[in-house]
N, C-alpha and C positions, 0 to 999 in steps of 0.2 A: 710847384714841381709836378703835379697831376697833368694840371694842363700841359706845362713841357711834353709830360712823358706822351702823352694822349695825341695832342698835337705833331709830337714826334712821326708816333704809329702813323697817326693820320694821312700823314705827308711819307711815309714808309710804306705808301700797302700801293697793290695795282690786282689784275684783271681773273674773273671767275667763275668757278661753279664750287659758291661758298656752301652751299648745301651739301654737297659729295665729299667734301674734305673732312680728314681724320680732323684738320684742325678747326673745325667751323665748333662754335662752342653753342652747343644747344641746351639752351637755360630751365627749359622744360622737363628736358629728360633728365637734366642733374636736380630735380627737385625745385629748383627756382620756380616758387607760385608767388608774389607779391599778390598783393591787394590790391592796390593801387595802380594806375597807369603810368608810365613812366612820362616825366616832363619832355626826356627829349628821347626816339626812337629814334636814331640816324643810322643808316644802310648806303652805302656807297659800293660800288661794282664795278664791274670789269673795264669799260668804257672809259668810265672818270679817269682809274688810275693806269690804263693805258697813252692817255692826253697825256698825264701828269709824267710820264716818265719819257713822253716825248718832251714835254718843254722842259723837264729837267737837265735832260742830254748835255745839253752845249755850257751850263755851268754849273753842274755838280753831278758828274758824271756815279760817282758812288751811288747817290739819291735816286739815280735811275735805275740803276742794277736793280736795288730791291724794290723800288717801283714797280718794273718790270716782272720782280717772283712770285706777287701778292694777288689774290683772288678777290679779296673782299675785305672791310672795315665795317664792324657794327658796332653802334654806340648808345646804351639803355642809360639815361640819367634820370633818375627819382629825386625830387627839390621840392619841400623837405621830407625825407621818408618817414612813412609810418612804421610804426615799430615791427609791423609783420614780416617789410621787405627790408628790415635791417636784420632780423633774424634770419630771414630767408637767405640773404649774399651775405651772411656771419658763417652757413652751414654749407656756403658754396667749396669752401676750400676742403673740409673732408669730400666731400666729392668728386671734386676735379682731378684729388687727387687718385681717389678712388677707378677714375675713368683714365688715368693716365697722363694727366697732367703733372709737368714737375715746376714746383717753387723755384724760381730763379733769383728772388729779389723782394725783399720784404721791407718797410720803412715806414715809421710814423711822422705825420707831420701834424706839431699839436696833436687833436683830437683826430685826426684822421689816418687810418691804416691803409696803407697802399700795398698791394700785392701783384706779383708780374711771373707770371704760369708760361710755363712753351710746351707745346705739346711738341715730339720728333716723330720723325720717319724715319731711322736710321741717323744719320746725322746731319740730314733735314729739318728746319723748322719749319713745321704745317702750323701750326698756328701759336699765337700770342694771346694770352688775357688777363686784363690789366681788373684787378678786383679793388677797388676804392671806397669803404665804409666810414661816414662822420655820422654814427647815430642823431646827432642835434640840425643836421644841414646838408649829408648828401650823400644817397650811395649811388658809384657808376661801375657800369659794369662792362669793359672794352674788349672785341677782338678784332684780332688781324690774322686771316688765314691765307695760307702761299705754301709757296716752296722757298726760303728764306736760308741763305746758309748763313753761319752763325759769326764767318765772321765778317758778314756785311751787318750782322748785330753791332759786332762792338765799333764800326768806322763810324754807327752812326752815335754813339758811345749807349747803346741797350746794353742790357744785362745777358750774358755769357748764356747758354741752358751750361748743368754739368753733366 
């Protein structure tokens, strides 16, 4: 389900300045210091998901729309994390929500907690983040920032914000 959901975003996001955005989620300023380096840092930008919502066009015209809202895709995965950066994205959710962030969607799968944050603008979604914790095997930690209306969320079947 993580990857679905991950994969989903991934193929949901397009073009940016992810640093200026309410919804850019910056791991630093929420406390997020891990130890360790993350196995996978992936960053994708404005260009990628502007291509992407042009070849989306002609057969999934939806795909495009939010293609075309999204700024930017980053994606931190730790494999397997050390217990510092499992505490550290354990203490991310009082913060996010602290900073404004609202719980949209929370689910265990086995050992693993999956958590899915939207930050608004009004009834804008500026950004998505997807918080994924398996103490034994993996924490990732995903955003997608845009201007995103909520219900090109659910065509794609995402989680509502309320």
């Amino acid at each position: 389900m993580l990857i679905a959901v991950l994969l989903t975003i991934l193929f949901t996001v397009a073009p940016g300045r992810a640093s200026d955005s309410v919804g850019h989620l910056d791991l630093a300023a929420l406390g997020f210091a891990p130890t360790a380096e993350p196995a996978v840092d992936l960053q994708i930008g404005a260009a990628e998901f502007d291509l992407a919502a042009l070849a989306a066009q002609a057969t999934d015209p939806n795909l495009a729309a939010v293609l075309a809202n999204v700024d930017a895709f980053h994606l931190q995965q730790f494999v397997p994390p050390d217990a510092a950066t499992v505490i550290a994205a354990s203490n991310l959710a009082t913060a996010l929500i602290t900073a404004g962030w609202l719980p949209a969607q929370s689910e265990f799968q086995g050992t693993r907690q999956i958590v899915v944050y939207v930050r608004l603008v009004g009834p804008i979604v500026a950004g998505l983040a997807v918080v994924a914790v398996d103490a034994g095997r993996e924490v990732s930690i995903a955003n997608v920032v845009g201007n995103i209306l909520p219900q090109q969320l659910a065509t794609l079947g995402l989680p509502l914000p309320n």
